[in-house]
C-alpha positions as CSV (number, residue, x, y, z in Angstrom):
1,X,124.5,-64.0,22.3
2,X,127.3,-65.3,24.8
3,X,126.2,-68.8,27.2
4,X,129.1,-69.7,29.3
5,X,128.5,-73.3,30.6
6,X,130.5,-74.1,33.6
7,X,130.8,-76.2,36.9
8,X,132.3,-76.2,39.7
9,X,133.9,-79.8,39.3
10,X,135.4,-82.0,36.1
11,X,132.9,-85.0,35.1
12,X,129.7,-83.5,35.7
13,X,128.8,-83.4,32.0
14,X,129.5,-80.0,31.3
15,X,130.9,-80.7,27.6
16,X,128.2,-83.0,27.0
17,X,125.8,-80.0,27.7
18,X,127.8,-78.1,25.9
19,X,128.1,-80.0,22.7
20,X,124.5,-81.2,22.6
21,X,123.6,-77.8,23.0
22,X,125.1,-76.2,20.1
23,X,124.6,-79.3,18.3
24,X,120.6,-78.5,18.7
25,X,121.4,-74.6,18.3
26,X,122.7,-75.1,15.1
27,X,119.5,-76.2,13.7
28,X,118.2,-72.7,13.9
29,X,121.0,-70.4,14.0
30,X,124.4,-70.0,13.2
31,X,126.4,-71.2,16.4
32,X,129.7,-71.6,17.5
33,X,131.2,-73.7,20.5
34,X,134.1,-72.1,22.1
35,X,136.1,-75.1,24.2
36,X,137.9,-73.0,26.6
37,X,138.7,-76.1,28.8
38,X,142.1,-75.1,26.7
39,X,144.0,-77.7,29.6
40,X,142.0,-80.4,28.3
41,X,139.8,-79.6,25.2
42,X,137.8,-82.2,24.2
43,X,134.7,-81.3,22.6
44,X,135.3,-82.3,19.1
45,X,136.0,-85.6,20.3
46,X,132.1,-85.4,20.1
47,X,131.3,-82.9,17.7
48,X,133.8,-84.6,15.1
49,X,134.2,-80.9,13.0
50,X,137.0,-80.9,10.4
51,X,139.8,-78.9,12.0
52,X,140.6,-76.5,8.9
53,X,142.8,-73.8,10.5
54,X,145.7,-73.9,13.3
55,X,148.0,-71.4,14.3
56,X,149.8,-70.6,17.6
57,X,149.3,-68.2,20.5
58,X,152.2,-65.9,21.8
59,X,152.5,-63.5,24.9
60,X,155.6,-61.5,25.1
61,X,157.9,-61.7,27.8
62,X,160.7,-59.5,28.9
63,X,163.9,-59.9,27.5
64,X,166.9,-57.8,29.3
65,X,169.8,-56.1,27.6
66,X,172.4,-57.0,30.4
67,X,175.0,-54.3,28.5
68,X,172.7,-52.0,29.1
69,X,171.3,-52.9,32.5
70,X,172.5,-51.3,35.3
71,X,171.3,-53.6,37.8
72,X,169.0,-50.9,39.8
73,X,166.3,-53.6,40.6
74,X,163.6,-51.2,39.7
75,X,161.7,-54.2,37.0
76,X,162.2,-56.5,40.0
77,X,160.2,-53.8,42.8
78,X,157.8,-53.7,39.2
79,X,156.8,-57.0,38.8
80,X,153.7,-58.4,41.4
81,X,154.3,-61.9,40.1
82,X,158.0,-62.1,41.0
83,X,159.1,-62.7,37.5
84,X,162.0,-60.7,37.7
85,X,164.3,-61.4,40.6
86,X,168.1,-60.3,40.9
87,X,171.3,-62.8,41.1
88,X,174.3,-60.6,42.2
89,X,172.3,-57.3,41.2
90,X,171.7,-58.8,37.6
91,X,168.0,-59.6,37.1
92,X,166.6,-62.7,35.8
93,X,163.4,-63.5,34.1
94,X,161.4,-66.5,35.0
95,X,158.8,-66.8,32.0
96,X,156.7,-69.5,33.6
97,X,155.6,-66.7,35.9
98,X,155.1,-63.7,33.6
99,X,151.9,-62.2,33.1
100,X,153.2,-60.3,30.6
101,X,152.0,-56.9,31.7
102,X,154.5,-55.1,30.7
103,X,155.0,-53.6,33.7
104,X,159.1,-54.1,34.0
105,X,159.4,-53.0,30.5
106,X,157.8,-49.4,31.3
107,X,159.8,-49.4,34.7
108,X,163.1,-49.8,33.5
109,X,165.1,-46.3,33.4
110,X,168.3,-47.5,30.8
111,X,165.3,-48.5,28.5
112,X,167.2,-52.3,28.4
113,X,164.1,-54.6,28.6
114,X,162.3,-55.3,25.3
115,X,159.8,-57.6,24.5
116,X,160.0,-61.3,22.7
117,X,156.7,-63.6,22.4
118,X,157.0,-67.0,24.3
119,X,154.4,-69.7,22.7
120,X,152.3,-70.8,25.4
121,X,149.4,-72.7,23.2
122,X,147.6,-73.5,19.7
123,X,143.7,-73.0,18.7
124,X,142.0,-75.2,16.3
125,X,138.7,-73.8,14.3
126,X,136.3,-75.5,11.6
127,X,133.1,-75.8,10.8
128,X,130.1,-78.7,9.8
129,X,127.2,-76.6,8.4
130,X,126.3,-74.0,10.5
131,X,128.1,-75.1,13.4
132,X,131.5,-73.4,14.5
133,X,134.1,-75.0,16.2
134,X,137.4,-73.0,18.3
135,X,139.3,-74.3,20.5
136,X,142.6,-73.8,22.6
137,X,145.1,-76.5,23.5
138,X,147.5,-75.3,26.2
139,X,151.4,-76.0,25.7
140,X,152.1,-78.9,27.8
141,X,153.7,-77.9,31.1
142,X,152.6,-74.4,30.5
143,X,149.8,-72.9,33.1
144,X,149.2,-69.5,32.4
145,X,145.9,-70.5,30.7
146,X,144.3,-67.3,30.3
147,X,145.5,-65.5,27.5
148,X,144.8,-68.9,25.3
149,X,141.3,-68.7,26.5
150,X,140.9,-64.5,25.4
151,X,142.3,-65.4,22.1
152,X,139.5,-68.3,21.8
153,X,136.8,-66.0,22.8
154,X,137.9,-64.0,19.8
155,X,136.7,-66.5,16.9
156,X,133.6,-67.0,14.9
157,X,132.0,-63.4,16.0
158,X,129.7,-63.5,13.0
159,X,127.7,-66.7,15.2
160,X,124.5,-65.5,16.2
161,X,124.7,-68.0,19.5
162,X,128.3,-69.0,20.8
163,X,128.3,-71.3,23.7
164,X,131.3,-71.2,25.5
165,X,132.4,-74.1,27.4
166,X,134.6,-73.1,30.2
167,X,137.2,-74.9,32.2
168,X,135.9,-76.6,35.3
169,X,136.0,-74.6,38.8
170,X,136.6,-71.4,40.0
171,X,139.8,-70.0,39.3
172,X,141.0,-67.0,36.5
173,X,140.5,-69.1,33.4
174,X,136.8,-70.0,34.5
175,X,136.1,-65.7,35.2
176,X,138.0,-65.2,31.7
177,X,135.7,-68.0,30.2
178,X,132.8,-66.5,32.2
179,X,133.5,-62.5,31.0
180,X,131.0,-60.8,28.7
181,X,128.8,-63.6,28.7
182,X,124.7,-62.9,28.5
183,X,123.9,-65.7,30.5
184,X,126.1,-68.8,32.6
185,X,124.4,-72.5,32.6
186,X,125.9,-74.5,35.4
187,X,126.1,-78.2,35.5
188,X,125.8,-79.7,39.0
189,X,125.3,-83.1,40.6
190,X,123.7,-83.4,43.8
191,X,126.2,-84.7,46.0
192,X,128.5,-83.4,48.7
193,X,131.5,-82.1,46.5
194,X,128.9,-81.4,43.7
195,X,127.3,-78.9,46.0
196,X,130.4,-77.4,47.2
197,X,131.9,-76.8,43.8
198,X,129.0,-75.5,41.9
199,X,128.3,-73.0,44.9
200,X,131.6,-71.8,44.1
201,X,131.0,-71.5,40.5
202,X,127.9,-69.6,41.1
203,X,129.6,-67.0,43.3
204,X,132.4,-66.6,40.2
205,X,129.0,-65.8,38.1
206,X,127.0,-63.9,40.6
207,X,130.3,-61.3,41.3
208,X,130.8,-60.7,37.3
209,X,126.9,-60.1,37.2
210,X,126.0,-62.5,34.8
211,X,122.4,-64.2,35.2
212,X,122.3,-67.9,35.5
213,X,120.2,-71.2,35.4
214,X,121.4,-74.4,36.3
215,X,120.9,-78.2,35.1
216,X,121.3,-81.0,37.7
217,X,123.0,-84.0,36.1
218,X,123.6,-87.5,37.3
219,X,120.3,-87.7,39.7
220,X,119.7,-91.1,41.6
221,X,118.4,-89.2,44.9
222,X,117.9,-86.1,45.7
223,X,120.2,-83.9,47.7
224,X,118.5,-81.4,50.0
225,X,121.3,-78.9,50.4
226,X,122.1,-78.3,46.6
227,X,118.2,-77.8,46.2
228,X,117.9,-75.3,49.9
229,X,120.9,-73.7,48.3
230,X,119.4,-73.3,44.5
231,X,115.8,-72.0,46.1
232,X,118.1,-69.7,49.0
233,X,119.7,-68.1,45.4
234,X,116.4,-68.7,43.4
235,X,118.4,-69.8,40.8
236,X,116.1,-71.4,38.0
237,X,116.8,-74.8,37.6
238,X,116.7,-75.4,33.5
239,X,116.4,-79.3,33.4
240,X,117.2,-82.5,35.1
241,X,118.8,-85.5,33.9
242,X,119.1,-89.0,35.0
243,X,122.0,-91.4,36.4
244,X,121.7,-92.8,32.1
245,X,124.6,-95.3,31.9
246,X,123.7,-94.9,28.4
247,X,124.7,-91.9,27.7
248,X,127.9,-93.2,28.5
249,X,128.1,-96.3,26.5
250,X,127.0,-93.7,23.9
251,X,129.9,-91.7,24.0
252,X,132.1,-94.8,23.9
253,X,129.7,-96.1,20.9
254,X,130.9,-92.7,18.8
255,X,127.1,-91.7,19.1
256,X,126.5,-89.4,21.9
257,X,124.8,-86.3,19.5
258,X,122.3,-88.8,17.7
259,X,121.6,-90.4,21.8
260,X,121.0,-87.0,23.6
261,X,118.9,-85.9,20.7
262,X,117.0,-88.6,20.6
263,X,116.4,-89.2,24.2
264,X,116.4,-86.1,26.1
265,X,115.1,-83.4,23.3
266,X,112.7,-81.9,25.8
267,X,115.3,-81.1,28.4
268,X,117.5,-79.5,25.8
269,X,114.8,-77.4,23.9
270,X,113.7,-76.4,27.2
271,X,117.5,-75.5,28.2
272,X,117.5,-74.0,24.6
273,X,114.6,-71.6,24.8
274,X,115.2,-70.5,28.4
275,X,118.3,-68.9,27.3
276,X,117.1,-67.5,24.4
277,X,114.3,-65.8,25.7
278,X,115.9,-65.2,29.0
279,X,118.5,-62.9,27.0
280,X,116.3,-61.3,24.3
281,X,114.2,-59.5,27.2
């Protein structure tokens, strides 16, 4: 079983969902937390796992045989990303911008483009008991995040939950975080750009298909648009949570697991079964 947890903005408390939640998963079943925030991972800052394995993350980029190049543009009319573009019919690869589709490589008629990898990333994986921990960390200065994020999806399979915690808003690497999910929680606070941005979550979730419940964090008042807009999409709202400055000084105080347990159990078994259930009918 797949969760994706996502929101439309950064700071809504998406990892500290996240975290908790496969902290209380754990105590049940074998579970995994993916951090596909892979520009900024920081869930083990939380979790505290033993990283035990690291290793690096390639995509191949074209690599041209200028002897052999005739300079007939056709990997430059190839590539959609403008990649490739031609100096003095002679074609030059920008590899910041390569998708690495491979699309020049089966254009070119002289056969003079082959393929090279490019590191673009690293991913980190432990485990504490029967929780599992991946995650990517982006190259810094690199922004093709997407392929990082597949590759992370790819570890600890056997888990019988994975909870993937996806980048915040809307963009490719929160649909590849989102992808083959069973279920999305999103994390919203009722205010103005709260609103916005989790609406635009939602729709990422509603076009891929994937079923979804949502958790409104940070409440001091309530917000009538967010909750017109949740009842308008009758999307079940899974918990609420309080302004808690606490559960800040918490996460400074290297405690945050032991405080959400302790303190808001019934909103995360509720969270907790929800999904479950929701996804085993």
């Amino acid at each position: 079983m797949n969760i994706a947890i996502a929101s439309g903005k950064g700071g809504t408390g998406k990892t500290t969902l996240s975290t908790t939640l496969a902290y209380y998963a754990s105590q049940f079943q074998v579970t995994a937390l993916l951090d596909c925030d892979v520009e900024e991972p920081d869930a083990n800052l939380l979790l505290k796992i033993k990283v035990e394995k690291s290793y690096p993350v390639d995509v191949l980029i074209p690599q041209v045989d200028m002897d052999a190049c005739t300079g007939c543009g056709k990997c430059h009319k190839a590539c959609q990303y403008n990649a490739i573009v031609l100096i003095k019919g002679k074609p030059l690869v920008l590899p910041e911008l390569c998708h690495s589709c491979g699309g020049c490589y089966l254009a070119c008629p002289e056969h003079a483009i082959k393929e090279i990898p490019r590191p673009i990333g690293t991913i980190e994986t432990g485990n504490k008991d029967n929780l599992f921990y991946a995650a990517g960390i982006l190259n810094v200065g690199e922004h093709i995040a997407t392929p990082l994020i597949d590759e992370v999806k790819k570890e600890h399979r056997h888990a019988t939950l994975r909870i993937i915690d996806a980048p915040p808003g809307s963009s490719c690497p929160v649909i590849h975080a989102m992808e083959n999910s069973d279920f999305v929680i999103l994390v919203a606070e009722p205010t103005p750009f709260g609103f916005h941005d989790v609406a635009l979550a939602y729709e990422v979730a509603k076009s891929l298909s994937i079923p979804c419940g949502i958790v409104i964090n940070n409440i001091v008042e309530q917000y009538e648009p967010l909750f017109t807009f949740i009842k308008n999409e009758n999307i079940p709202i899974l918990a609420t949570v309080p302004n808690d400055i606490n559960i800040a000084k918490s996460t400074i105080q290297d405690n945050l697991m032991e405080y959400m347990i302790s303190h808001y159990a019934k909103q995360i078994q509720s969270i907790y079964e929800y999904c479950t259930n929701r996804v085993m009918l």
